[in-house]
N, C-alpha and C positions, 0 to 999 in steps of 0.2 A: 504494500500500500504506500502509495507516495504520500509526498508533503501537505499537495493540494486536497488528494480527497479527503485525509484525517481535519485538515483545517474543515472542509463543509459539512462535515459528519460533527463534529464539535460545535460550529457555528449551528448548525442546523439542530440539536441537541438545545441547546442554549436557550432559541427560538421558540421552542417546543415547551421550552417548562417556564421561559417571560409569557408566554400567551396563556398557557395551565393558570397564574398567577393573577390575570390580572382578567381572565374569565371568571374566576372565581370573586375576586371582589367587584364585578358587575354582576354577577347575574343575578342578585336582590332587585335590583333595577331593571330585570326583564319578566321575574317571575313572580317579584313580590308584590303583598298586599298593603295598600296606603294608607295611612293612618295619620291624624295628624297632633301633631304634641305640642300644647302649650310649657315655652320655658322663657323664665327668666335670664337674664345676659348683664355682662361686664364686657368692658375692651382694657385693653393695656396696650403701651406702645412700649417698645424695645430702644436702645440707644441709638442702632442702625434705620430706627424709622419704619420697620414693619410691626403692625399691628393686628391682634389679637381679639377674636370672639370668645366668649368662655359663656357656655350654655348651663343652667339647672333646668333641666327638664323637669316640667310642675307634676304632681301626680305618682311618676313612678320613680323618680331620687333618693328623696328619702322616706323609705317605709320599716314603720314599726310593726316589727316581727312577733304578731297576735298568733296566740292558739289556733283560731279562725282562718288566718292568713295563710299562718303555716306549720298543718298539725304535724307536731311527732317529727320534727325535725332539725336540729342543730344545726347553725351554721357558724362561719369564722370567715375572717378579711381572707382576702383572695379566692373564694368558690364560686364555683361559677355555679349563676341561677337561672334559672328561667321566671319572669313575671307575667302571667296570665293579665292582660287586661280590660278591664273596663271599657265599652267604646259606647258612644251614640251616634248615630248617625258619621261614622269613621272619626270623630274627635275623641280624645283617649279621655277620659274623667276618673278614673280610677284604677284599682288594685284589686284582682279578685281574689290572687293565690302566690304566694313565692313556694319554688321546690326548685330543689338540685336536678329532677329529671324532669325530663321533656316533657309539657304537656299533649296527649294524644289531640287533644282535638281543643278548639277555641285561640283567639289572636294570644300571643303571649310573643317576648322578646326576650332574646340572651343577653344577660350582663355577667356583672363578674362584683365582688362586694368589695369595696373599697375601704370604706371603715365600721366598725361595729362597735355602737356603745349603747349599754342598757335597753339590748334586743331594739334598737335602731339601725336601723343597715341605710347606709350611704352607696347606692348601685352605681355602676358605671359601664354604658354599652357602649363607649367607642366612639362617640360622636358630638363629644362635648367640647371641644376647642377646636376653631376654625385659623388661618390667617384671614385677611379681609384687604380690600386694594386700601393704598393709603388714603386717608382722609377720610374714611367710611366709618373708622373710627370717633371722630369727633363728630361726627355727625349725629351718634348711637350717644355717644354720651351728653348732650346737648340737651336729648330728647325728655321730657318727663314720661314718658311712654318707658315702663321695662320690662315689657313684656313681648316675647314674638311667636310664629307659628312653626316648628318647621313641619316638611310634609316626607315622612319618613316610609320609605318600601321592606316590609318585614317578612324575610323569606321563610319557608316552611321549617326550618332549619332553624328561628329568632334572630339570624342575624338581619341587622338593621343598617340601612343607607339612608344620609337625608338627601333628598331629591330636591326642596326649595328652602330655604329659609326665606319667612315674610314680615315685612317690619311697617305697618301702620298700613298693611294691605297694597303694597310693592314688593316686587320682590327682589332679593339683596345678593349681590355676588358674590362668589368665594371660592 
């Protein structure tokens, strides 16, 4: 085998498992179902002038871990959960259930637990801090508005992509 074909066989390899990777973090956004989440926000701006969205997602952030919520099951920072959620009309309004396994059937999203204090669980699904173009920033913090929508695609699987973020019913780049 020469030099060339081990190069295209390599290259070609290579190609095969960037497209594997980057299939997989889209296809909540071909298959998933839309839901949409009221979350509170902050910005920060950096030294070099790029600046920062940081979302609390209202509703499913932070939940106290009820009997109700979640029987018969102990949890600790870092496990990953599943949150079954509340929806009307696809706007999320609640919590139905936390559990470490999948739920079989009903909307629910993968997070992971971030802090836990006095069966309070602080979740985190991955979608809480954006960059934002410059100046988009002061604009957010200007606002008395703190509140925005994003419109989140939640695959069979709980994994979650937000598809829009909207701020005062426009929608915001990022």
């Amino acid at each position: 085998m020469n030099k060339g074909t081990l190069f295209l066989i390599v290259a070609l390899s290579w190609t095969v498992i960037i497209a594997g990777f980057i299939l997989y973090y889209q296809q909540p956004f071909w298959s998933g179902q839309e839901v949409t989440i009221e979350a509170s926000f902050s910005t920060s701006s950096t030294a070099q002038g790029q600046e920062y969205l940081y979302l609390r997602p209202e509703h499913i952030r932070g939940i106290t871990l009820t009997e109700e919520l979640a029987p018969g099951e102990e949890f600790f920072e870092g496990d990953r959960v599943y949150v079954t959620l509340i929806t009307d009309r696809g706007q999320v309004i609640g919590v139905d259930r936390v559990s470490k396994t999948r739920p079989e059937q009903g909307e629910f999203i993968r997070g992971r637990i971030f802090s836990l204090s006095l069966h309070r669980a602080t979740i985190e699904y991955g979608f809480e801090q954006y960059y934002i173009p410059r100046g988009q920033g002061a604009t957010l913090r200007e606002s008395t508005q703190r509140m925005m929508h994003l419109v989140v695609a939640i695959d069979r699987r709980g994994q979650a992509r937000v598809k829009t973020l909207r701020f005062q019913g426009e929608e915001l780049p990022y």
